[in-house]
C-alpha positions as CSV (number, residue, x, y, z in Angstrom):
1,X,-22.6,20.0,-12.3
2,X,-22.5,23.7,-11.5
3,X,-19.3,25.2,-12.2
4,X,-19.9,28.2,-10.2
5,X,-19.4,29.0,-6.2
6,X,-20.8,26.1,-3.9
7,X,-22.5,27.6,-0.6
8,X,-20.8,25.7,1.8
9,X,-20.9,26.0,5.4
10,X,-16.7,27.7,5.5
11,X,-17.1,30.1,2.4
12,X,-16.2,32.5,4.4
13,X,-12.5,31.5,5.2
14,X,-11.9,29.8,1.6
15,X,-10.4,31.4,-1.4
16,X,-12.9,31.8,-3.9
17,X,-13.5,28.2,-5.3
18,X,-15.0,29.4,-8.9
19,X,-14.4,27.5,-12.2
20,X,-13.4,30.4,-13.4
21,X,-10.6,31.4,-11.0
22,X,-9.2,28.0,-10.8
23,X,-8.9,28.3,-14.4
24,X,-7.6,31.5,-14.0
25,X,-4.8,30.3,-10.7
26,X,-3.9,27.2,-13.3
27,X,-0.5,27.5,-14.6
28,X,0.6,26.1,-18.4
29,X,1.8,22.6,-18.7
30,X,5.6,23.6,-18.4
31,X,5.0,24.1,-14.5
32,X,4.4,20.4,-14.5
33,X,5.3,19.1,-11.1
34,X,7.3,15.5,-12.0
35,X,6.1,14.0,-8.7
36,X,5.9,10.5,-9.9
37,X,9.5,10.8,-11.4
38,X,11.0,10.4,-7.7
39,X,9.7,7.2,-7.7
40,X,11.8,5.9,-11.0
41,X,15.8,5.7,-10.9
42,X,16.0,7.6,-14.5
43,X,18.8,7.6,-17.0
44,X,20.1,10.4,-19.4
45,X,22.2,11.3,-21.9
46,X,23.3,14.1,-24.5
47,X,21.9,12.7,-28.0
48,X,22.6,13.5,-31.6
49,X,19.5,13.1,-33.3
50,X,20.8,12.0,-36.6
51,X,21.6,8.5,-35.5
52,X,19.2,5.9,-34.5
53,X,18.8,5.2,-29.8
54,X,17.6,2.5,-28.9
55,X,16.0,2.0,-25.1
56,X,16.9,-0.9,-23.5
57,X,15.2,-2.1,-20.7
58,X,16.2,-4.3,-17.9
59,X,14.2,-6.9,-16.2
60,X,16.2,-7.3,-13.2
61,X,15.9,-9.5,-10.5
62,X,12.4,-10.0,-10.9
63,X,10.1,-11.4,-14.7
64,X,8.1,-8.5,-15.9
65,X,4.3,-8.3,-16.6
66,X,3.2,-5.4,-19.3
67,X,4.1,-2.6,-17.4
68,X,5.1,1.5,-17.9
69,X,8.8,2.6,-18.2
70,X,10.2,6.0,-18.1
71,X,13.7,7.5,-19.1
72,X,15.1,11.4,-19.3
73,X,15.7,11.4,-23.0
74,X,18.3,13.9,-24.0
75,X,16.5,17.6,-25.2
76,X,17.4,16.5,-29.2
77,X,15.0,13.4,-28.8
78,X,12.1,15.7,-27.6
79,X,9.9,15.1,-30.4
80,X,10.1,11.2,-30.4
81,X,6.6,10.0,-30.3
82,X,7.4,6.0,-31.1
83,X,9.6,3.3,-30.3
84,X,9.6,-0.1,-32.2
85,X,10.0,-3.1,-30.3
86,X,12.3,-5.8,-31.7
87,X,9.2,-7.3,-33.9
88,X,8.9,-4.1,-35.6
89,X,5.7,-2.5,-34.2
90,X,4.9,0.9,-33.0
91,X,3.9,1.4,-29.6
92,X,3.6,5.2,-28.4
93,X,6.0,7.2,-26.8
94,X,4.9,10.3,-24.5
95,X,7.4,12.5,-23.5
96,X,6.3,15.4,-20.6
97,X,7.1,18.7,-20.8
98,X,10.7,18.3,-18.4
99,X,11.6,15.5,-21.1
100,X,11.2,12.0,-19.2
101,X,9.6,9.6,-22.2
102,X,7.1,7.5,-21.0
103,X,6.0,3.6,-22.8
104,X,4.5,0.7,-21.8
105,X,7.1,-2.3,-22.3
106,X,6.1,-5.9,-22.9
107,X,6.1,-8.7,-20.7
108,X,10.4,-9.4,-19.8
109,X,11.5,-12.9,-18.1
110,X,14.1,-12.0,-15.1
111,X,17.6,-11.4,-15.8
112,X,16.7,-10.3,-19.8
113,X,16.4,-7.4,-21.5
114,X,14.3,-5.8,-24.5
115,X,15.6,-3.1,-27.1
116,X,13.5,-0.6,-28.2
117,X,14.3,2.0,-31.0
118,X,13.3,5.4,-31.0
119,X,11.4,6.0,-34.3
120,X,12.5,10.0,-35.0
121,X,11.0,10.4,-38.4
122,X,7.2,9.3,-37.3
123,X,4.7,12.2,-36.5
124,X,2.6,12.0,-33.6
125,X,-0.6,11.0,-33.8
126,X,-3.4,12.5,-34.4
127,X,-6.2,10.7,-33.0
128,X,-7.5,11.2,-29.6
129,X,-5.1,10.4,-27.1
130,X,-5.7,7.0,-25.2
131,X,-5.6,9.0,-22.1
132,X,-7.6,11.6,-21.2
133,X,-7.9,14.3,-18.3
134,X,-11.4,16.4,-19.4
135,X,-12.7,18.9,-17.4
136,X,-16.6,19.2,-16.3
137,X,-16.6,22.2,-14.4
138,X,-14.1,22.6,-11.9
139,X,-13.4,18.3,-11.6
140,X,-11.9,16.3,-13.7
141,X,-12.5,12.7,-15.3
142,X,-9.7,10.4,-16.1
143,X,-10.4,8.1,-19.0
144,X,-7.9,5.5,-20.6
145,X,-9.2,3.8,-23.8
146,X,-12.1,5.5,-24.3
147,X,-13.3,4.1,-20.7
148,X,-13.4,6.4,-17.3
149,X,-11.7,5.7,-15.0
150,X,-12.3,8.5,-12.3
151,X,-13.7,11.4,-11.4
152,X,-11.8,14.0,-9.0
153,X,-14.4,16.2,-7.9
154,X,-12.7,19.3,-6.8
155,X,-15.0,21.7,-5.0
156,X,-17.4,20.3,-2.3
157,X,-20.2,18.1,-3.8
158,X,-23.6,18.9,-3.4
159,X,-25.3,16.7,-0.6
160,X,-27.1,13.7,-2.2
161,X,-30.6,13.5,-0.1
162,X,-32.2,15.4,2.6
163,X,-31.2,15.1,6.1
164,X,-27.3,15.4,5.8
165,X,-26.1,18.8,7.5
166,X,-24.3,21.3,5.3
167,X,-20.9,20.7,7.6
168,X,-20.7,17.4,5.5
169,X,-19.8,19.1,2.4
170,X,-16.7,18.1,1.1
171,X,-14.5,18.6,-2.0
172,X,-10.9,17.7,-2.8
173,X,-11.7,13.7,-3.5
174,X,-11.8,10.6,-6.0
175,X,-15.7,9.5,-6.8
176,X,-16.5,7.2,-8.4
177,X,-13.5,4.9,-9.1
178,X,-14.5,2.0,-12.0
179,X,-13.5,-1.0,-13.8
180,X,-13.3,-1.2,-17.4
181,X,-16.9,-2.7,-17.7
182,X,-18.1,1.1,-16.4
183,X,-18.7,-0.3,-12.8
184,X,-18.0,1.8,-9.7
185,X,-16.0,0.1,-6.9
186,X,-16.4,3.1,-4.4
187,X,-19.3,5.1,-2.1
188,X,-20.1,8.7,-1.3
189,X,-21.6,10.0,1.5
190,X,-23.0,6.8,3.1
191,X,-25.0,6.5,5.2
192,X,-23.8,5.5,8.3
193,X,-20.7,7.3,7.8
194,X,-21.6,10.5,6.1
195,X,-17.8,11.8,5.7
196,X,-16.8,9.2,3.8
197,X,-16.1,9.9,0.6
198,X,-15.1,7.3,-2.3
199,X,-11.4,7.9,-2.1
200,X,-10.0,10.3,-0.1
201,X,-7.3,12.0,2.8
202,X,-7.7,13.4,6.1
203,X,-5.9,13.0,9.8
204,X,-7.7,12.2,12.8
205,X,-6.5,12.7,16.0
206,X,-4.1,15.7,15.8
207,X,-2.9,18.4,17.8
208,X,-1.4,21.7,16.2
209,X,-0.7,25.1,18.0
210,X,-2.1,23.3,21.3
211,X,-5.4,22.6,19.9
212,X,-6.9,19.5,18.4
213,X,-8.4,19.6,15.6
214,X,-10.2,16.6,13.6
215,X,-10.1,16.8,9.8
216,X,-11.6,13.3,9.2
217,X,-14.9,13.6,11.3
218,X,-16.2,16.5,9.7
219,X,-19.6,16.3,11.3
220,X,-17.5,17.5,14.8
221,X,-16.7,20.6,13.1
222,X,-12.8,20.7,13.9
223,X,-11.3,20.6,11.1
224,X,-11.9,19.7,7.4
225,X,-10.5,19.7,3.6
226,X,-10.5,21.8,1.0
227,X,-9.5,22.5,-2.5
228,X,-7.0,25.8,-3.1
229,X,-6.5,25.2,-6.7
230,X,-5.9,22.7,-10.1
231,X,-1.8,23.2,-10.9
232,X,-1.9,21.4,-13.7
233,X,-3.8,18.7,-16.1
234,X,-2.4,16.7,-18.9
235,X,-3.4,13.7,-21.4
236,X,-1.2,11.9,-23.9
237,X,-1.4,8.2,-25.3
238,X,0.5,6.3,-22.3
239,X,-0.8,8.5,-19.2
240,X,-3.2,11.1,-18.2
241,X,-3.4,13.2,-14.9
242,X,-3.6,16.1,-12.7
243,X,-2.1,17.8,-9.9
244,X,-4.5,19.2,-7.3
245,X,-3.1,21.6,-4.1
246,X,-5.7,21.4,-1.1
247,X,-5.4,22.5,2.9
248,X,-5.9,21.2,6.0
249,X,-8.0,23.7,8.3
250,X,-8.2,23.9,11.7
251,X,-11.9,25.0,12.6
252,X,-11.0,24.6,16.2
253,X,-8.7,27.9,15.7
254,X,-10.6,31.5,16.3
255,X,-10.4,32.7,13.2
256,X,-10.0,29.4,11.4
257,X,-6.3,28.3,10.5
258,X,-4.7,26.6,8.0
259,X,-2.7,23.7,9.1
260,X,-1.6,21.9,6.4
261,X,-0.8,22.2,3.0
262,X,-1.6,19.0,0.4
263,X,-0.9,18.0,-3.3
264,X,-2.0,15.6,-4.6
265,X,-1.0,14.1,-8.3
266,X,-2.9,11.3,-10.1
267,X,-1.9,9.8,-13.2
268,X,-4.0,7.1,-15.0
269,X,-2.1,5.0,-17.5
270,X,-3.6,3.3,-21.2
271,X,-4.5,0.0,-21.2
272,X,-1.3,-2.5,-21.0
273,X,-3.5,-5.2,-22.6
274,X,-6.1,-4.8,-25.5
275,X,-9.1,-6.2,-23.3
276,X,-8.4,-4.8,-20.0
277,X,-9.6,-6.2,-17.1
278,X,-8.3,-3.7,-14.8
279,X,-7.8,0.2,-14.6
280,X,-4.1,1.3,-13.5
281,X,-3.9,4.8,-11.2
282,X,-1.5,6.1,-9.5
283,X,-1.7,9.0,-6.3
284,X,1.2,10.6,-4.8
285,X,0.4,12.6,-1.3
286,X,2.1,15.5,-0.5
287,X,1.9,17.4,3.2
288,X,4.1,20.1,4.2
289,X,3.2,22.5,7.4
290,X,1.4,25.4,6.4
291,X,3.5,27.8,9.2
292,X,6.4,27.7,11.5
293,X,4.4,25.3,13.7
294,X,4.1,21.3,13.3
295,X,1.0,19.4,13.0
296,X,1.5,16.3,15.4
297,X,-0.4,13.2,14.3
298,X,-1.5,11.2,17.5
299,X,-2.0,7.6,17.7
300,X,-4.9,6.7,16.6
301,X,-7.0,3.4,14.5
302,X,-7.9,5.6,11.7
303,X,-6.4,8.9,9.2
304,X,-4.6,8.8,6.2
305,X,-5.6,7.0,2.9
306,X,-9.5,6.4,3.0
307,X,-11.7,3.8,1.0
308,X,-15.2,3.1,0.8
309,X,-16.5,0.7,-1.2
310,X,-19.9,0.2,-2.9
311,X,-23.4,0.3,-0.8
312,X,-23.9,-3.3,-1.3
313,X,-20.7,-4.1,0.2
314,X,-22.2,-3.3,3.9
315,X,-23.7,-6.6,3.5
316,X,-20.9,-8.3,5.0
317,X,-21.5,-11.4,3.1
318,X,-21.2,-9.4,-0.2
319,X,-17.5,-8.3,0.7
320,X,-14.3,-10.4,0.6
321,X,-10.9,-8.4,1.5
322,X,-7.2,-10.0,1.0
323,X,-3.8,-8.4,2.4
324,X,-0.5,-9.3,0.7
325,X,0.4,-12.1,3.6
326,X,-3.0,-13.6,2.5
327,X,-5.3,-13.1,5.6
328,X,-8.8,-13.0,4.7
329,X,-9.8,-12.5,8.0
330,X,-11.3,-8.4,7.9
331,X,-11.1,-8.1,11.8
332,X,-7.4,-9.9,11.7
333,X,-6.1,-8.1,8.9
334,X,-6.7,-4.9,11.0
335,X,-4.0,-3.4,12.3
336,X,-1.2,-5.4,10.4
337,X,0.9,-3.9,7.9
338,X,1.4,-5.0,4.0
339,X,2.4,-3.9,0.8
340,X,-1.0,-4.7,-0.8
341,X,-4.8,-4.4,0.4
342,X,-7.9,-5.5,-1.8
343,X,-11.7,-5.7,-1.3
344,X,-14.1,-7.1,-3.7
345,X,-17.4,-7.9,-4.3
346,X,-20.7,-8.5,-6.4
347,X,-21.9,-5.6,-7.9
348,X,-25.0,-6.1,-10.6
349,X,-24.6,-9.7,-10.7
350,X,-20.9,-9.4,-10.9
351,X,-17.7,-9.3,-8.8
352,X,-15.6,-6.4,-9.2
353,X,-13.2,-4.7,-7.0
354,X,-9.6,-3.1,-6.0
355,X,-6.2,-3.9,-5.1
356,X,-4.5,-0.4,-3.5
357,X,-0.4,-0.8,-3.7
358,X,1.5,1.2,-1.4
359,X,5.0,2.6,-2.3
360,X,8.0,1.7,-0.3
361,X,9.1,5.3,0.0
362,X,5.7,5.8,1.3
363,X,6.4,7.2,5.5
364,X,6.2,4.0,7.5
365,X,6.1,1.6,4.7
366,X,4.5,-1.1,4.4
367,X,1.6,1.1,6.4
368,X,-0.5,0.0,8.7
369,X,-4.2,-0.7,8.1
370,X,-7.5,0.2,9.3
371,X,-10.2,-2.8,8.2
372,X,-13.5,-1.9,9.4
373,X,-14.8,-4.8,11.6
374,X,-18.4,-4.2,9.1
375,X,-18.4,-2.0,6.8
376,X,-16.5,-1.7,3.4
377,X,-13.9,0.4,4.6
378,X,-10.1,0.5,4.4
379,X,-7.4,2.7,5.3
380,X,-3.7,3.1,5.5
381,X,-3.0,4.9,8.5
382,X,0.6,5.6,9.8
383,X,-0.5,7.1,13.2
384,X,-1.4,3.8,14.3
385,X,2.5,2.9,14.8
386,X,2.7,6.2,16.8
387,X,3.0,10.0,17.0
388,X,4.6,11.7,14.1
389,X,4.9,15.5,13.4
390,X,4.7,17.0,9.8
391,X,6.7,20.0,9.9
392,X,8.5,22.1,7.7
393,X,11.8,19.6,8.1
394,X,9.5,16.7,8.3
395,X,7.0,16.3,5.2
396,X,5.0,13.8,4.8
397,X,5.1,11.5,1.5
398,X,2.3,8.7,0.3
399,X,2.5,6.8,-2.9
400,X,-0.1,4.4,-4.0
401,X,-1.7,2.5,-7.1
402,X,-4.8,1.1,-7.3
403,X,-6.0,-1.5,-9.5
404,X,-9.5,-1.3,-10.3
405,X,-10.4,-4.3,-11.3
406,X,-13.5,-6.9,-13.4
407,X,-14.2,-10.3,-12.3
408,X,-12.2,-12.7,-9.4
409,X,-9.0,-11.2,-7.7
410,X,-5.4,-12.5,-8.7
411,X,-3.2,-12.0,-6.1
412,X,-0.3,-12.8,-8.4
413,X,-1.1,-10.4,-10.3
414,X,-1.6,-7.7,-7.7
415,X,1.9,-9.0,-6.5
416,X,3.6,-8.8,-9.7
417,X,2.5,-5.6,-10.0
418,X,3.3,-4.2,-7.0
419,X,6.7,-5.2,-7.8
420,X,6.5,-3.4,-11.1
421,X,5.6,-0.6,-8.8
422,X,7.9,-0.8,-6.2
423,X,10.8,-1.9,-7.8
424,X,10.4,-0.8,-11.7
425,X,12.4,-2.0,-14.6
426,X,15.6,0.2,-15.5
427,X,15.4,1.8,-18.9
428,X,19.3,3.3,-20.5
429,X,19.2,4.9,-23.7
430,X,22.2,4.3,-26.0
431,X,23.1,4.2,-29.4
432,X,22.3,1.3,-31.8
């Protein structure tokens, strides 16, 4: 893929979109932006690192699948890249640059704990890191365990076959999305919606500074999305990621206007099992007003988180979907709320598919959801329970993790781990 300028139709009113100025606008790792981290109720202390810490994590309420932890460890246990569990293994410890130690804990029965101690006098490793963030260009692919996971393709995409106008062009998204056998759950640029794009965010039905601009139906030429710039990428042997910065722009505006401002942070995580049969990712949205003046989000069916799944899936045979209060029913399921959404399907002879979480600090949790009545397309969209403003006051926050998944869907599972998500185990750090 070209790493230079894409001519696309607004090049014009962008800022200038080449690999090498993104590279150029990217700051080191220690501008890391902990996004995630508002998510987790942390725990710190001040630490001597003579004498031996142990972590010890707390099930709660709730029994514990294998599952990531996180704790702000003290500045003197910075270097830690182990912890032992109580049989005596080493399992990896990644600590970010702001000091907030990340590890995947084993499975914990409800109202039990597990002790882990920080091994200080083992070195890092040296091998590659289980997760990776590599860059091709200007995107980035996500891989955990030597597998990818997904690809963020940051500047607009070239247009895959003849007949699609240049107005379609569109960066700033997630394409393709796989399971650990390499298959690809989502769809670009289909057919009969040509603005779709694997996994991606946009508004609908807006209205800012008196206009109305429509950053979802790009075709209208209202509005669209765009990349601004890559803050930051990282890799390590528990998690991987990035954190992208795009805008909203109102094409409706003479000259063009920026409406909104987006980040966007992603974060795959290694393999909590040694045959995977699903791919863990994590998305936090970010929207704050560009300006002194709102952007108003309508009521509306659609806008928000977008999905669209594999070609085959338009065969509406080849598709299942399931929502958290178990309807199967695509055309009943719209327009309800829940915690949990998945679609599946055969793909190559096989079923595959994805379970998307959504955060209960996500705005208007649970969300509601747009289930197309044919296609294989799902979205969370919070206008549908009314008008809402994003304002400089008002910002908007998403959270969501996906499970990409091989074989039949386990709706236990996608419930246990939504609770993992939602409601995480507490890790303190103490002395032994």
């Amino acid at each position: 893929m070209s790493s230079g300028n894409r001519d696309f139709r607004w090049t014009v009113n962008l800022p200038d979109l080449s690999a090498s100025t993104l590279r150029m606008q990217t700051p080191s790792p220690k501008v890391f932006l902990p996004l995630l981290l508002s998510l987790w109720t942390l725990t710190s202390h001040s630490a001597d690192s003579k004498l031996s810490w142990v972590l010890e994590v707390s099930a709660g309420k709730h029994d514990r699948t294998p599952s990531v932890a996180a704790v702000s460890l003290p500045k003197e246990l910075h270097q830690a890249a182990w912890v032992r569990t109580p049989k005596g293994r080493r399992i990896p410890l990644q600590v970010d640059p702001l000091g907030h130690g990340w590890f995947v804990t084993e499975a914990i029965p409800a109202e039990t704990s597990i002790r882990y101690e920080l091994d200080l006098r083992r070195k890092p490793s040296k091998k590659r890191a289980a997760c990776e963030a590599l860059h091709e260009g200007a995107d980035v692919i996500l891989m955990a365990g030597g597998r990818s996971v997904a690809r963020y393709n940051q500047l607009p995409t070239a247009l895959p076959r003849d007949g699609i106008r240049p107005i379609y062009q569109r960066g700033a998204y997630l394409h393709p999305l796989l399971t650990p056998s390499g298959v690809a759950v989502t769809d670009d640029y289909p057919t009969n919606h040509v603005h779709h794009h694997g996994l991606w965010t946009a508004w609908t039905k807006t209205r800012f500074e008196g206009r109305n601009p429509d950053f979802w139906n790009m075709g209208e030429g209202k509005g669209t999305v765009i990349p601004l710039r890559l803050d930051d990428t990282w890799e390590g042997d528990v998690h991987a990621g990035f954190v992208a910065r795009h805008r909203h722009l109102d094409l409706t505006a003479k000259p063009r206007k920026i409406a909104l401002d987006e980040v966007w942070q992603v974060r795959i995580y290694t393999p909590w099992v040694r045959q995977p049969t699903f791919h863990v990712m994590d998305l936090e949205v970010h929207q704050t007003a560009h300006g002194p003046e709102p952007l108003t989000l309508l009521e509306y069916h659609y806008g928000g988180l977008g999905f669209r799944g594999r070609a085959e899936w338009n065969d509406k045979s080849a598709v299942n979907f399931l929502t958290a209060d178990g309807i199967t029913d695509r055309v009943k399921a719209h327009a309800t709320r829940a915690r949990w959404f998945a679609m599946w399907g055969k793909a190559d002879g096989r079923e595959v598919g994805i379970a998307i979480l959504c955060h209960p600090r996500s705005y208007r949790f649970p969300q509601p959801m747009r289930v197309h009545p044919s296609e294989p397309f799902f979205c969370y969209s919070p206008p549908q329970a009314g008008e809402f403003a994003i304002d400089a006051a008002s910002p908007y926050f998403a959270a969501y993790r996906f499970l990409i998944f091989d074989g039949k869907p386990d709706p236990a599972l996608f419930e246990k781990q939504w609770i993992d998500f939602a409601e995480p185990p507490t890790v303190r750090i103490q002395p032994k």
